[in-house]
N, C-alpha and C positions, 0 to 999 in steps of 0.2 A: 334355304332351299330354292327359291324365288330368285335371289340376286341378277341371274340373267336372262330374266322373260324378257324377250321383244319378241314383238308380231312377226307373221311371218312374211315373206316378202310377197309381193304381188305380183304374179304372174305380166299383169297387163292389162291382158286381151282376156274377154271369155270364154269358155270352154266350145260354146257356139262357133265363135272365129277360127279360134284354132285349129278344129274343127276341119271348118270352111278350106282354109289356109291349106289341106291336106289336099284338098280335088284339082280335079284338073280343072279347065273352063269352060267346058259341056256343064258338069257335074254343077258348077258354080252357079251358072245360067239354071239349071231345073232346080238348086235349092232358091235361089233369090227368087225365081217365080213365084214358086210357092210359098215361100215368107210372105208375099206381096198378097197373094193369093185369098181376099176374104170367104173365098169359099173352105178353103183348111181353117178347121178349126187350130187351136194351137196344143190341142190335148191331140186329135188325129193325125196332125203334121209329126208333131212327136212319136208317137207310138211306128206311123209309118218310116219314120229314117232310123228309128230303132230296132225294128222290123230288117233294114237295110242294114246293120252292124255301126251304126251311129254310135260313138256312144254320150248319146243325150239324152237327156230326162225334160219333162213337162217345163220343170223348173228354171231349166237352162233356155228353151227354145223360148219360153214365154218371158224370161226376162229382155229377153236379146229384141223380140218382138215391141216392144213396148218402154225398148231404151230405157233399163231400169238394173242393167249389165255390166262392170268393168270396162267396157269400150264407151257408156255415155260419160263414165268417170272419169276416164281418158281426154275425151273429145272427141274418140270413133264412132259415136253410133249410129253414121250413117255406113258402117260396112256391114253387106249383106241386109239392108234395110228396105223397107221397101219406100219408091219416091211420094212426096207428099205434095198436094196439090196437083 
């Protein structure tokens, strides 16, 4: 019954990027802000681009936040991140 389980393939990117990847460069500029932004929490950052027809959850926004996303597994997770130092 089992004989052919394999995982399934990896996207990549996370659901965050790809996301991203859809806006134009206005659009990309006001989300990277606000990633950046320690005034957005990352439950109200979410719920607002939800609000907006996102479709992203807590879960996604806050992995991608805190590089803990397919893209840090990658080696991306400085896209859409905010700068350090």
């Amino acid at each position: 019954m089992l004989e052919n389980l394999t995982p399934p393939a990896r996207k990549g990117r996370c659901a965050f990027t790809r996301f991203r990847e859809t806006l134009d460069s206005h659009d990309v500029q006001i989300l990277d802000d606000a990633m950046a932004d320690q005034n957005w929490t990352t439950h109200g950052l979410a719920i607002a681009l939800r609000d907006r027809g996102a479709p992203l959850t807590y879960q996604t926004v806050y992995r991608h936040r805190t590089n803990t996303c397919a893209c840090k597994r990658r080696g991306d997770a400085d896209v859409g991140q905010p700068a350090t130092g």
